[in-house]
mmCIF file as Biopython writes it, N, C-alpha, C and O atoms, coordinates in Angstrom:
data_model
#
loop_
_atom_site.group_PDB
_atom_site.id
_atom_site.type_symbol
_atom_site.label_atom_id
_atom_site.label_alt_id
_atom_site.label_comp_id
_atom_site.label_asym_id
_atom_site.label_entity_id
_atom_site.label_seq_id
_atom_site.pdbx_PDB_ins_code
_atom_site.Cartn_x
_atom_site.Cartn_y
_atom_site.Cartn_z
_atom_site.occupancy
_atom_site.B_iso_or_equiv
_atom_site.auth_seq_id
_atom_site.auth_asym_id
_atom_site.pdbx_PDB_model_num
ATOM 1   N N  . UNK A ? 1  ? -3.757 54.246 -10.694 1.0 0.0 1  A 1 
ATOM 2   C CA . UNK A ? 1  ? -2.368 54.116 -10.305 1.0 0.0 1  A 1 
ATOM 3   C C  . UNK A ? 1  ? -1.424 54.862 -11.245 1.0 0.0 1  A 1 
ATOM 4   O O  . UNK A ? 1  ? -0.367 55.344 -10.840 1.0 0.0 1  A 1 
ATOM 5   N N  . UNK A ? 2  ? -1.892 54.953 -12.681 1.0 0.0 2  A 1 
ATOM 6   C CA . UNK A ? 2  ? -0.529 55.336 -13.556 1.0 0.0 2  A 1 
ATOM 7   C C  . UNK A ? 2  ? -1.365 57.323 -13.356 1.0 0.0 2  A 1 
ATOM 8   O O  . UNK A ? 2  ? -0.562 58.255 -13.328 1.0 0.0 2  A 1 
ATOM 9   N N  . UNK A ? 3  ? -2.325 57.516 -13.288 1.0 0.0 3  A 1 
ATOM 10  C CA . UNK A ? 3  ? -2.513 59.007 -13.138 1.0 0.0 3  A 1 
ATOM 11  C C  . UNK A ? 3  ? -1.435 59.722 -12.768 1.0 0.0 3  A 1 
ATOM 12  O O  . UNK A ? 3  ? -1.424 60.779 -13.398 1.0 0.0 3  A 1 
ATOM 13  N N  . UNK A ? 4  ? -0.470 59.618 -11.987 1.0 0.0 4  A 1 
ATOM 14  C CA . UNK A ? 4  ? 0.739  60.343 -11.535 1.0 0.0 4  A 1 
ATOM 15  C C  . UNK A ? 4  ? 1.975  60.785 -12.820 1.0 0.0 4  A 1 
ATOM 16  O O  . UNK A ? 4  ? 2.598  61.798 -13.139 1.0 0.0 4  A 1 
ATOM 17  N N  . UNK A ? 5  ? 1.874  59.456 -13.255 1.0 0.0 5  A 1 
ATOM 18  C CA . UNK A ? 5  ? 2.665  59.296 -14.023 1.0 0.0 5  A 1 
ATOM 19  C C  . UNK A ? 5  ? 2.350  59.895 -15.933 1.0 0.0 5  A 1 
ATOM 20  O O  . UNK A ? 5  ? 3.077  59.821 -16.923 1.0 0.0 5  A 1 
ATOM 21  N N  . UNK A ? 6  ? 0.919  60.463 -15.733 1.0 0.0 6  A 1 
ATOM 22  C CA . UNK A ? 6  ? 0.644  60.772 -17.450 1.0 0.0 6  A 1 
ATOM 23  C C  . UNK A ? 6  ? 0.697  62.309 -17.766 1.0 0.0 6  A 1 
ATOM 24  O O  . UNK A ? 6  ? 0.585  62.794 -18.892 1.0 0.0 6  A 1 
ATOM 25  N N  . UNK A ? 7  ? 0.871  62.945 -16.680 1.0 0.0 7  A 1 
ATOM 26  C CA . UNK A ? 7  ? 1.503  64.095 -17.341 1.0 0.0 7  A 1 
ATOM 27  C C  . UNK A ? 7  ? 3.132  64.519 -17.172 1.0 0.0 7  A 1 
ATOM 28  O O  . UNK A ? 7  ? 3.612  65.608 -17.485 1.0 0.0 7  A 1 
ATOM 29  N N  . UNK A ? 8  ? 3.889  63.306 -16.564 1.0 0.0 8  A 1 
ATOM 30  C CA . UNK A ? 8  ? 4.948  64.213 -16.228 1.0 0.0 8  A 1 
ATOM 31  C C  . UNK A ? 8  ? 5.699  64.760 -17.872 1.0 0.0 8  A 1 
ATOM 32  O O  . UNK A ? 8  ? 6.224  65.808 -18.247 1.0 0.0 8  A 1 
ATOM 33  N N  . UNK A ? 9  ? 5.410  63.452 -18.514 1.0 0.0 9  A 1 
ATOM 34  C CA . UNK A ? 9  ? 6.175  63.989 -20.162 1.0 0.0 9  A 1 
ATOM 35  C C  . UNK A ? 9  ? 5.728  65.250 -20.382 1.0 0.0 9  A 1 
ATOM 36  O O  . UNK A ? 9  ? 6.681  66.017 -20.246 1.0 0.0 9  A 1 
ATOM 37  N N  . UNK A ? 10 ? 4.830  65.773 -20.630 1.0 0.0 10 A 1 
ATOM 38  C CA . UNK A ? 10 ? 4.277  66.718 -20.881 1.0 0.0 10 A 1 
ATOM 39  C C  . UNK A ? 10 ? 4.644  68.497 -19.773 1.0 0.0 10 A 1 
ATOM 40  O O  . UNK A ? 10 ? 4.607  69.631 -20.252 1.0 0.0 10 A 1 
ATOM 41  N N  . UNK A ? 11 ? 4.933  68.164 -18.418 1.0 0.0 11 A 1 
ATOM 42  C CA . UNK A ? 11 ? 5.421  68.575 -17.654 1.0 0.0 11 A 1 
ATOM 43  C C  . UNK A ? 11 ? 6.971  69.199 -18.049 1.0 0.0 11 A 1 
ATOM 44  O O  . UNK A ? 11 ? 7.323  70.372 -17.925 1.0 0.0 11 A 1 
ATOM 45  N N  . UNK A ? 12 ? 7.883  67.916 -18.626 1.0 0.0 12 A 1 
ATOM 46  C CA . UNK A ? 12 ? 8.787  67.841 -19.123 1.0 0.0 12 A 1 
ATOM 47  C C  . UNK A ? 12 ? 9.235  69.052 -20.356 1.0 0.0 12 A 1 
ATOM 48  O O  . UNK A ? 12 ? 10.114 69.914 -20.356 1.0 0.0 12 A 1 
ATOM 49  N N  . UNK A ? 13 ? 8.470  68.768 -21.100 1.0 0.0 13 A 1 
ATOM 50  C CA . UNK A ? 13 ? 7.870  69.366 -22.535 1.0 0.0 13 A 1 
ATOM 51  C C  . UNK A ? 13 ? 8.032  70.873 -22.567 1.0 0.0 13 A 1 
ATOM 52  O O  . UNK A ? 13 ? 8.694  71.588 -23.320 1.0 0.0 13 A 1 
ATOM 53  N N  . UNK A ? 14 ? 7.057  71.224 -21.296 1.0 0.0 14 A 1 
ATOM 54  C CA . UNK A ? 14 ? 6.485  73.051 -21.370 1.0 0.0 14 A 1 
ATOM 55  C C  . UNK A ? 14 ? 7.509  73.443 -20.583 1.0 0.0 14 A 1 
ATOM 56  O O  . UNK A ? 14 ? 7.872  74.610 -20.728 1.0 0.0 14 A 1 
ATOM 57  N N  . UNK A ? 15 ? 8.254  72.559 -19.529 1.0 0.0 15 A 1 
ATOM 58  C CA . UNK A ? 15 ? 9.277  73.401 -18.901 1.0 0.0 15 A 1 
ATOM 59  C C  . UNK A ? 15 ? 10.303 73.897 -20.073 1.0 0.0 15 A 1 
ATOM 60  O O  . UNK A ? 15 ? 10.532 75.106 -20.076 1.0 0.0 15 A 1 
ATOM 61  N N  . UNK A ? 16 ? 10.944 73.103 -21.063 1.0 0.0 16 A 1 
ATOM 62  C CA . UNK A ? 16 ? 11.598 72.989 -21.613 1.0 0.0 16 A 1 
ATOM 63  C C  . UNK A ? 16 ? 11.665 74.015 -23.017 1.0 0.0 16 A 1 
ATOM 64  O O  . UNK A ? 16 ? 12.572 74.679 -23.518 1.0 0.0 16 A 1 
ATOM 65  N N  . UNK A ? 17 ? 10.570 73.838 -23.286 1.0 0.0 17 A 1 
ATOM 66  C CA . UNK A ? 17 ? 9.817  75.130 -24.539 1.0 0.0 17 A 1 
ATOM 67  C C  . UNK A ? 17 ? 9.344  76.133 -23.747 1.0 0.0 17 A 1 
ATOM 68  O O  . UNK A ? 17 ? 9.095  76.906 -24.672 1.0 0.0 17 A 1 
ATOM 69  N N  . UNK A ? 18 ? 9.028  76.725 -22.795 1.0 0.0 18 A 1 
ATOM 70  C CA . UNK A ? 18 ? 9.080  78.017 -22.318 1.0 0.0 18 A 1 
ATOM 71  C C  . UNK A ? 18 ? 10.600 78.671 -22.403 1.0 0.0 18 A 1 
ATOM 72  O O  . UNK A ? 18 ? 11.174 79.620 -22.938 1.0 0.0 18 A 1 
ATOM 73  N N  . UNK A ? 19 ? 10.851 77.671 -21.623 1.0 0.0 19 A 1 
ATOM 74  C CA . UNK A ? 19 ? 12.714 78.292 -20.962 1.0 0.0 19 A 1 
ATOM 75  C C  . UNK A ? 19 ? 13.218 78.665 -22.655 1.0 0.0 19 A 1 
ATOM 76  O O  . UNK A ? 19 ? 13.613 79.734 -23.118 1.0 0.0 19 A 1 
ATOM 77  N N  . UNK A ? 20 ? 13.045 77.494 -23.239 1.0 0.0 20 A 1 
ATOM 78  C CA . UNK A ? 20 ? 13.862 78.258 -25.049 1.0 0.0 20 A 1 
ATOM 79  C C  . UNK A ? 20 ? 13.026 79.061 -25.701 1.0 0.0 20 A 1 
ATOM 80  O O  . UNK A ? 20 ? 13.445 79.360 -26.820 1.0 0.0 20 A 1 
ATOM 81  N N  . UNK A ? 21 ? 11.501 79.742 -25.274 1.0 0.0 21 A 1 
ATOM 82  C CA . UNK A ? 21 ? 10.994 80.913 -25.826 1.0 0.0 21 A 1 
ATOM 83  C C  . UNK A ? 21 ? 11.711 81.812 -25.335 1.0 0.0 21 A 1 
ATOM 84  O O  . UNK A ? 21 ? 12.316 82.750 -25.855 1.0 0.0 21 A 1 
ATOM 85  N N  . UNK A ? 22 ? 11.577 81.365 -23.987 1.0 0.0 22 A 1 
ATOM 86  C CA . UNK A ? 22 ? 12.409 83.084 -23.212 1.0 0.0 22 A 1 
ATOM 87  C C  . UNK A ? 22 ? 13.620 83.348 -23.511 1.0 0.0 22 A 1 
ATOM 88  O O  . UNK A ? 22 ? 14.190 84.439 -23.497 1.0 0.0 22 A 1 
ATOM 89  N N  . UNK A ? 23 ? 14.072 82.167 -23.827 1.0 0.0 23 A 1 
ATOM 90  C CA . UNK A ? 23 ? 15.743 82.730 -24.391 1.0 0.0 23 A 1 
ATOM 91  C C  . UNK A ? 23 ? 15.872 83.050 -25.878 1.0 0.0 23 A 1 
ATOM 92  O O  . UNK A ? 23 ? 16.969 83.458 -26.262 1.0 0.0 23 A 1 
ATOM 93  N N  . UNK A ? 24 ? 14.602 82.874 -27.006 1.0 0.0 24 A 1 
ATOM 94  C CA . UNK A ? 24 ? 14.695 83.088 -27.699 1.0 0.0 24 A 1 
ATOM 95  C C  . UNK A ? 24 ? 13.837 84.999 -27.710 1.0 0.0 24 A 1 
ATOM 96  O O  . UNK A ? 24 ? 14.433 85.994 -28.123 1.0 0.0 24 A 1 
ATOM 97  N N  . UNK A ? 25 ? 12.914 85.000 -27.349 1.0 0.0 25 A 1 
ATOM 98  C CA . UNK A ? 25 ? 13.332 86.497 -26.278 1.0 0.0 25 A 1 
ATOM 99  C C  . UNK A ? 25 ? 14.092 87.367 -26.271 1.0 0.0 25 A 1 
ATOM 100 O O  . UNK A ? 25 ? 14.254 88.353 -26.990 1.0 0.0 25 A 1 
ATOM 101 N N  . UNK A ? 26 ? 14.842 86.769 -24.953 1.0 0.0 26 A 1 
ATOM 102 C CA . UNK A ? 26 ? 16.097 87.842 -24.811 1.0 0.0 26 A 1 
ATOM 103 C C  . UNK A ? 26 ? 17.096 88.234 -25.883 1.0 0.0 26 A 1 
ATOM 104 O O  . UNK A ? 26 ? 17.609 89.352 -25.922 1.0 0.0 26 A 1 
ATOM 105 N N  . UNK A ? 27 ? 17.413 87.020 -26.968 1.0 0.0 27 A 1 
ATOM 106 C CA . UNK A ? 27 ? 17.991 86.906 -28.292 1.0 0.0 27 A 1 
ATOM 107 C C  . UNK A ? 27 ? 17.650 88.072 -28.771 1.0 0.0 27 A 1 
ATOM 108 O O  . UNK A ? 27 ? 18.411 89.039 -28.724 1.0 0.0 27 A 1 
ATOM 109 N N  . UNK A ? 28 ? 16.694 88.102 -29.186 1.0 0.0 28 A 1 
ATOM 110 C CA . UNK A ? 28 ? 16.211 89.214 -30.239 1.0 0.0 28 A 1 
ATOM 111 C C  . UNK A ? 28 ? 15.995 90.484 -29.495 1.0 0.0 28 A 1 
ATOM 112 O O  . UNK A ? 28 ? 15.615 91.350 -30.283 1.0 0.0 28 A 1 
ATOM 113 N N  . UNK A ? 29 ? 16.081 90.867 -28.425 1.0 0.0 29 A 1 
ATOM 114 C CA . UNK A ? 29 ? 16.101 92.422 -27.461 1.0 0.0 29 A 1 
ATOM 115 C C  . UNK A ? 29 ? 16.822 92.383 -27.581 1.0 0.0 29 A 1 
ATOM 116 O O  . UNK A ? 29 ? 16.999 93.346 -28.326 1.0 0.0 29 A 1 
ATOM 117 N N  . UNK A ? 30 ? 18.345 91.639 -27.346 1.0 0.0 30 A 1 
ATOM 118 C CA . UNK A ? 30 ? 19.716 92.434 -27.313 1.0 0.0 30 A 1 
ATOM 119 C C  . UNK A ? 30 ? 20.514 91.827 -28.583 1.0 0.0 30 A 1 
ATOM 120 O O  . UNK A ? 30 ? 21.699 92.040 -28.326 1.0 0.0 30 A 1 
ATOM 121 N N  . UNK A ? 31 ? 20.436 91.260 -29.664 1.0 0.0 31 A 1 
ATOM 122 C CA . UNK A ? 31 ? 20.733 90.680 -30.463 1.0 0.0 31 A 1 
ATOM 123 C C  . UNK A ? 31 ? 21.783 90.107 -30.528 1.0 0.0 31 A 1 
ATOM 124 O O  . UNK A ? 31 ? 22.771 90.382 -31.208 1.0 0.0 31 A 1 
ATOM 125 N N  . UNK A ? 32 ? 21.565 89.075 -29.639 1.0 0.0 32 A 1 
ATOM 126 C CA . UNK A ? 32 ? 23.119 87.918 -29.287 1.0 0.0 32 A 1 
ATOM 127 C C  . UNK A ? 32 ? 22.576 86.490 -29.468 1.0 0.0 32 A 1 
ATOM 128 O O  . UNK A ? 32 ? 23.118 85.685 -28.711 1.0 0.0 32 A 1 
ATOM 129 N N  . UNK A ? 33 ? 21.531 85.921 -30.378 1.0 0.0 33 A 1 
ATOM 130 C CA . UNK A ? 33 ? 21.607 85.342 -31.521 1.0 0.0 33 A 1 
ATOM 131 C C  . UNK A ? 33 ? 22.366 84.196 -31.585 1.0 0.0 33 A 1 
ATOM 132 O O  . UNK A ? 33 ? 22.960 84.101 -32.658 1.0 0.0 33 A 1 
ATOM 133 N N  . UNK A ? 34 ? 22.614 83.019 -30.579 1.0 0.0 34 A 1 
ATOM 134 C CA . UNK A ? 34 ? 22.140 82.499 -30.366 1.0 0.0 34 A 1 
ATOM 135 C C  . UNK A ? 34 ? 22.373 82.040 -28.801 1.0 0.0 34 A 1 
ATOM 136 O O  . UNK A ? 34 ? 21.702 81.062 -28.470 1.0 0.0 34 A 1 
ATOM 137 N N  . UNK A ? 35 ? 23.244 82.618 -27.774 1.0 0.0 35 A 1 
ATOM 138 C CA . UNK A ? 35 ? 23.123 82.926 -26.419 1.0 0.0 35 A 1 
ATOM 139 C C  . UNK A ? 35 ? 22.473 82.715 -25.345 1.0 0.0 35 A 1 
ATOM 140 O O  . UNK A ? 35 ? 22.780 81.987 -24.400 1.0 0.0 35 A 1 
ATOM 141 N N  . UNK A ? 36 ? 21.529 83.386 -25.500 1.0 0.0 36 A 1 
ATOM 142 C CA . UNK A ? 36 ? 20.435 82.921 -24.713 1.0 0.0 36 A 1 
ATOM 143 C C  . UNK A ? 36 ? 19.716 81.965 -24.570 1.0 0.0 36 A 1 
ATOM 144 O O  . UNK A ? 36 ? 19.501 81.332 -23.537 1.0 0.0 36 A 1 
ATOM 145 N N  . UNK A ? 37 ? 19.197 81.766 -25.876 1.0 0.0 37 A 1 
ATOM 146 C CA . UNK A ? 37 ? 18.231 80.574 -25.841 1.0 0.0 37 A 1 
ATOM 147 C C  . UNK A ? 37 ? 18.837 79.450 -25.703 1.0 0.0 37 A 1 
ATOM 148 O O  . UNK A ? 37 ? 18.064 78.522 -25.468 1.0 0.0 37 A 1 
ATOM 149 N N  . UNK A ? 38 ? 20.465 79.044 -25.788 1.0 0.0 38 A 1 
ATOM 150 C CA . UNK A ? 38 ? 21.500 78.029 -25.826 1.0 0.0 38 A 1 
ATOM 151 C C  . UNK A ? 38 ? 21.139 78.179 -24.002 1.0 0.0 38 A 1 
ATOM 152 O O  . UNK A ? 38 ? 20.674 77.177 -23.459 1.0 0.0 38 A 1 
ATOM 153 N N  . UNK A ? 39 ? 21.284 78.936 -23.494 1.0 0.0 39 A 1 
ATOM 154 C CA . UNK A ? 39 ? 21.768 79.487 -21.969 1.0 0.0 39 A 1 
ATOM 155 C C  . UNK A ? 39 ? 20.054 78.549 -21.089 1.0 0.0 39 A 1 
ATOM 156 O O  . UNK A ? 39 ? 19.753 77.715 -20.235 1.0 0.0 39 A 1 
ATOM 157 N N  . UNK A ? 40 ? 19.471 79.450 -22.062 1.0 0.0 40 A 1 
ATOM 158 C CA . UNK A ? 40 ? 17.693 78.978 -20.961 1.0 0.0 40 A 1 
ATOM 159 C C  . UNK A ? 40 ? 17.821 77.661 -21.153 1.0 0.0 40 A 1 
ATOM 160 O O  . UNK A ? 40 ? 18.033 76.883 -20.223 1.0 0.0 40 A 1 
ATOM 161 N N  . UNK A ? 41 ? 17.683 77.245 -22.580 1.0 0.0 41 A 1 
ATOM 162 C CA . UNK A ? 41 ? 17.225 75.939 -22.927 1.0 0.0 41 A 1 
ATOM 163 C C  . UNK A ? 41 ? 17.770 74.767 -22.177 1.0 0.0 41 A 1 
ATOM 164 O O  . UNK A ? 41 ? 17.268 73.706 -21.807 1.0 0.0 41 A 1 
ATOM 165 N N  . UNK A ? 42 ? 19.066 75.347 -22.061 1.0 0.0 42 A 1 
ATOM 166 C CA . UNK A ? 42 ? 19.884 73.982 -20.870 1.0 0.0 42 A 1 
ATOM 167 C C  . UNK A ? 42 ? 19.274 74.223 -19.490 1.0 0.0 42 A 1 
ATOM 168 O O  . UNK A ? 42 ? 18.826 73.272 -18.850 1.0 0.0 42 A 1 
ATOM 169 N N  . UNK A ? 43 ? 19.243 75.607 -18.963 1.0 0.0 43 A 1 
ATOM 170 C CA . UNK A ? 43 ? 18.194 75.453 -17.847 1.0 0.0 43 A 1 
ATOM 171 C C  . UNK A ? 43 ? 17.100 75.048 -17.857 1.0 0.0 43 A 1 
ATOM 172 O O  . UNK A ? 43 ? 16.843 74.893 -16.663 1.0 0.0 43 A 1 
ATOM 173 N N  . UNK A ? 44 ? 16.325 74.787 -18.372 1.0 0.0 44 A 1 
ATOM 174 C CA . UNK A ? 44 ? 15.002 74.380 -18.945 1.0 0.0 44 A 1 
ATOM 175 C C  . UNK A ? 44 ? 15.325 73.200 -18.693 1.0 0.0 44 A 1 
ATOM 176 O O  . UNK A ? 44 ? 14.804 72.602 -17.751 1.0 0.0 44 A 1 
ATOM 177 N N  . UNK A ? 45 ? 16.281 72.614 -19.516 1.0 0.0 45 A 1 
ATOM 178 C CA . UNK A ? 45 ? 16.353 70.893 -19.712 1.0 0.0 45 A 1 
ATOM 179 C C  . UNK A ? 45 ? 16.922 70.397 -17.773 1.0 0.0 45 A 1 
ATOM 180 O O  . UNK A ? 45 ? 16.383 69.645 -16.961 1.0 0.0 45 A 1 
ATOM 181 N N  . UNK A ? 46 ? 18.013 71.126 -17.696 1.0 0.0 46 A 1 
ATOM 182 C CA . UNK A ? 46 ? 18.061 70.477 -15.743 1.0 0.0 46 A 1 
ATOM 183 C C  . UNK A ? 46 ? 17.245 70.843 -15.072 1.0 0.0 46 A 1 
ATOM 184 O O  . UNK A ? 46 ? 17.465 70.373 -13.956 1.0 0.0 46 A 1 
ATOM 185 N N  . UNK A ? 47 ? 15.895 71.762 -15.064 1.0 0.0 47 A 1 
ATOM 186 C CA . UNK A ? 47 ? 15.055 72.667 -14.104 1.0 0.0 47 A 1 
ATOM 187 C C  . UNK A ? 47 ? 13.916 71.203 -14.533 1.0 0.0 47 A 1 
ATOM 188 O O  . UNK A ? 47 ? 13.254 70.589 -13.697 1.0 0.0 47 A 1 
ATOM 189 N N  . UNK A ? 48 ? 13.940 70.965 -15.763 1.0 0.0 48 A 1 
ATOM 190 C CA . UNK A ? 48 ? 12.838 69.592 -16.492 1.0 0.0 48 A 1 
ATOM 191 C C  . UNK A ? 48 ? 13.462 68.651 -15.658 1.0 0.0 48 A 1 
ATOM 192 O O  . UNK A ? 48 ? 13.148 68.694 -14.469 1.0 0.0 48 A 1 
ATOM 193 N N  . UNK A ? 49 ? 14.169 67.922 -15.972 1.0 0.0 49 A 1 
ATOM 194 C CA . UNK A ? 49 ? 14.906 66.690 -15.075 1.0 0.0 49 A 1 
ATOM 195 C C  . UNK A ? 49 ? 14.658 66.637 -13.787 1.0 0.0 49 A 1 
ATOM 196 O O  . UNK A ? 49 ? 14.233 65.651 -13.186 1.0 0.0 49 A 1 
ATOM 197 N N  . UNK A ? 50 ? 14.964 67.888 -13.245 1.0 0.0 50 A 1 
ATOM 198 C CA . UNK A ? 50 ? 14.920 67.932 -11.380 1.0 0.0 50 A 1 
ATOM 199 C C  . UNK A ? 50 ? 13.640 67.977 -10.854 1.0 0.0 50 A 1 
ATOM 200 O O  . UNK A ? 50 ? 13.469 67.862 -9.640  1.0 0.0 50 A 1 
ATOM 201 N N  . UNK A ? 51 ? 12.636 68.146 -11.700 1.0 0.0 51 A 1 
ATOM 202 C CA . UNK A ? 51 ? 11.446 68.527 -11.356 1.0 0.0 51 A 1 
ATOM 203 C C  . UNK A ? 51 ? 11.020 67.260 -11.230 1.0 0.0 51 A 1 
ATOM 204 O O  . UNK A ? 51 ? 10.441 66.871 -10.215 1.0 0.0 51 A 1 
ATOM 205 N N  . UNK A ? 52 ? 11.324 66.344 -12.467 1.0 0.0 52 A 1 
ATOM 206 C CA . UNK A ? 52 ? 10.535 65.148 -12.917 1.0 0.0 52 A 1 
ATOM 207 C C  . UNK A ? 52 ? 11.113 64.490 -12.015 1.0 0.0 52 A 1 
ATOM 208 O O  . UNK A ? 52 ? 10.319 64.553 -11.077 1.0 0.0 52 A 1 
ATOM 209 N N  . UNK A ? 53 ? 11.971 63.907 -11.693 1.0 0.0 53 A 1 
ATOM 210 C CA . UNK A ? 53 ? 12.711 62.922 -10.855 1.0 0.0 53 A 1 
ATOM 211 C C  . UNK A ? 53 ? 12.325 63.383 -9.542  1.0 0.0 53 A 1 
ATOM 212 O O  . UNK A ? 53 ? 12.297 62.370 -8.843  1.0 0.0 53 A 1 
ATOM 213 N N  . UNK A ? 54 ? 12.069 64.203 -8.973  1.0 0.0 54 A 1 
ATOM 214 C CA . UNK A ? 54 ? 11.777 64.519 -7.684  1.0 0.0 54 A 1 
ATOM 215 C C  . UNK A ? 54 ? 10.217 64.025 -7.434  1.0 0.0 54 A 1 
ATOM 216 O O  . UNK A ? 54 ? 9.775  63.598 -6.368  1.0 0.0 54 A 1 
ATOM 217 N N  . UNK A ? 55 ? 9.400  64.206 -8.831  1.0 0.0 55 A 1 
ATOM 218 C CA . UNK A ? 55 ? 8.071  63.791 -8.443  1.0 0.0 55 A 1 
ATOM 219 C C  . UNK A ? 55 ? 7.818  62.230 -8.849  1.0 0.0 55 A 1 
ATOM 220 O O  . UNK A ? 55 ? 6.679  61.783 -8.983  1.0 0.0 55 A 1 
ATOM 221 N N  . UNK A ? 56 ? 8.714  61.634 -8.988  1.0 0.0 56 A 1 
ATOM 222 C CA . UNK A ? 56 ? 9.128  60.437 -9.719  1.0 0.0 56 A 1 
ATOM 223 C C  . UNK A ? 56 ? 9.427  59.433 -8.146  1.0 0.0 56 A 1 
ATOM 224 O O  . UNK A ? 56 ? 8.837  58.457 -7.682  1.0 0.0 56 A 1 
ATOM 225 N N  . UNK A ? 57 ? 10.527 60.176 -7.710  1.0 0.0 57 A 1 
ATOM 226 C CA . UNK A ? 57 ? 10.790 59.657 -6.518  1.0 0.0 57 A 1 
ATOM 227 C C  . UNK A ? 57 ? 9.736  59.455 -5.583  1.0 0.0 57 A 1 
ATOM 228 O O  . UNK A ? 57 ? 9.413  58.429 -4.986  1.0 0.0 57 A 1 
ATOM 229 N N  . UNK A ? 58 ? 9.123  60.905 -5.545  1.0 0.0 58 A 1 
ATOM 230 C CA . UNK A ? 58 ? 8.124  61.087 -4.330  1.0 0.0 58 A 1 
ATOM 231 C C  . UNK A ? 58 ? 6.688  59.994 -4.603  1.0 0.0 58 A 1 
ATOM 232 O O  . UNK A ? 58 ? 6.140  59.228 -3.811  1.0 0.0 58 A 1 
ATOM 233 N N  . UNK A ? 59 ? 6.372  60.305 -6.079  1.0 0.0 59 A 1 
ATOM 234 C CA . UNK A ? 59 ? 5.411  59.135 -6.102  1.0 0.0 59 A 1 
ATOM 235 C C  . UNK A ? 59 ? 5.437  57.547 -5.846  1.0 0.0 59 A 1 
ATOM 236 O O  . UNK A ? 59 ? 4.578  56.707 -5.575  1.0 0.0 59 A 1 
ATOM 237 N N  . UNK A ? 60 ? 6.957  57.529 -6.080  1.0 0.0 60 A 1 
ATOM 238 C CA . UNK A ? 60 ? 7.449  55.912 -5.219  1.0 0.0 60 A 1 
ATOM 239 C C  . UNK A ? 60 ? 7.721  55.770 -3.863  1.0 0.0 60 A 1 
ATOM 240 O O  . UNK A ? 60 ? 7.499  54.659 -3.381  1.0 0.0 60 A 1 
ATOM 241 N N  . UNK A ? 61 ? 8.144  56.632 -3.152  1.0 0.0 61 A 1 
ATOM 242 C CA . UNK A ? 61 ? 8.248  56.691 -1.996  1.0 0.0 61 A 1 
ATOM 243 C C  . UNK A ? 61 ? 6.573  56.582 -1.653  1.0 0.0 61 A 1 
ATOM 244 O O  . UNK A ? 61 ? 6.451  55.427 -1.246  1.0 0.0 61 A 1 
ATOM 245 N N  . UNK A ? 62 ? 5.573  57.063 -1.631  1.0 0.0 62 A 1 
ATOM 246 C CA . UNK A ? 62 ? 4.435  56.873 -1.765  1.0 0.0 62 A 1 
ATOM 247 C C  . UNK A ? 62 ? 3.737  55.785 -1.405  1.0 0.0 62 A 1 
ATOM 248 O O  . UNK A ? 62 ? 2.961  55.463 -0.505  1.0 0.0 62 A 1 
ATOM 249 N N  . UNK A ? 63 ? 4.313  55.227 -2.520  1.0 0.0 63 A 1 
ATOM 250 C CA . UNK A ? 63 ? 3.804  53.750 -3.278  1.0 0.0 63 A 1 
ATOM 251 C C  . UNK A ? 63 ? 4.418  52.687 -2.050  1.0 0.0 63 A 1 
ATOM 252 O O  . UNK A ? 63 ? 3.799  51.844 -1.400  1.0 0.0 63 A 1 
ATOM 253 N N  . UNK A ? 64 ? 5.417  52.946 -2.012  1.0 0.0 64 A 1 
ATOM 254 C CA . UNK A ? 64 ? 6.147  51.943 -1.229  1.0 0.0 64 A 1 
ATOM 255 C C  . UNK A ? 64 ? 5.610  51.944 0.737   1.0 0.0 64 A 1 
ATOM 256 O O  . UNK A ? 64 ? 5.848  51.092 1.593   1.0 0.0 64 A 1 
ATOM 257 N N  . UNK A ? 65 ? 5.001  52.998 0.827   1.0 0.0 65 A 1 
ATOM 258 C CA . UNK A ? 65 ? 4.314  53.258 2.330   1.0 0.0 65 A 1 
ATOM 259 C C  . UNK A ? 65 ? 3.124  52.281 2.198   1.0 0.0 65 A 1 
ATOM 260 O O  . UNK A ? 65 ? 2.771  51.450 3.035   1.0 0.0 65 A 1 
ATOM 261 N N  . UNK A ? 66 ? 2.616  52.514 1.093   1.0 0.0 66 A 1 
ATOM 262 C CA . UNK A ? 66 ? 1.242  51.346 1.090   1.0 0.0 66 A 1 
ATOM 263 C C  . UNK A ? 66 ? 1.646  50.139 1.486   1.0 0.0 66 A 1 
ATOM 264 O O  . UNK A ? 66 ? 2.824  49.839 1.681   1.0 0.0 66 A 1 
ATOM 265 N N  . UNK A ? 67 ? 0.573  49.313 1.637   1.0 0.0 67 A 1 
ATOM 266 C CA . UNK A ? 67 ? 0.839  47.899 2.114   1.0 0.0 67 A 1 
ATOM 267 C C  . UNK A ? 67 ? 0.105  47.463 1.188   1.0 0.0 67 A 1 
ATOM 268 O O  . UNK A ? 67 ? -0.719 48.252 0.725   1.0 0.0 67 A 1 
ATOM 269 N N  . UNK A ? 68 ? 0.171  46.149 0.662   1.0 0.0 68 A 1 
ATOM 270 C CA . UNK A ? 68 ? -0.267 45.846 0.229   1.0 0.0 68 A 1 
ATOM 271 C C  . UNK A ? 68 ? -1.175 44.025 0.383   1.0 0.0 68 A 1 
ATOM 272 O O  . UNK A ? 68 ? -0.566 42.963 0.519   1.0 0.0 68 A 1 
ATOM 273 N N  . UNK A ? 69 ? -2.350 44.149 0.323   1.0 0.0 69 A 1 
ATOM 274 C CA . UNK A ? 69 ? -3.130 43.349 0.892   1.0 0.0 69 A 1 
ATOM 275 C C  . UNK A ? 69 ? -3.110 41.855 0.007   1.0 0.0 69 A 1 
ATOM 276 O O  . UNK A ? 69 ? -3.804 40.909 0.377   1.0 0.0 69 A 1 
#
């Protein structure tokens, strides 16, 4: 039952540290220091949120179709 639920942290995590590699990235190609990675990292963090809560929802919606005996 909790299987759904043990990677989303982690899910959370890599969305979040990719998006601020890549902006740490673009930082250093055009040297605007600290810009970007300010810019991804917040996308990262709502692109993390929307992801999680959507599979959050869906696994309760789920849950809640079962019957339970």
């Amino acid at each position: 039952e909790l299987a759904p639920y043990l990677n989303l942290g982690w899910q959370l995590v890599i969305t979040i540290g990719l998006m601020a590699l890549l902006g740490w990235w673009v930082d250093n190609q055009f040297q605007t220091s600290p810009v970007f990675i300010i810019i991804f990292s917040l996308f990262g963090i709502v692109a993390g949120l929307v992801s999680f809560f959507r599979t959050v929802l869906n696994i309760n919606k789920k849950d809640k179709g079962k019957k339970i005996d």
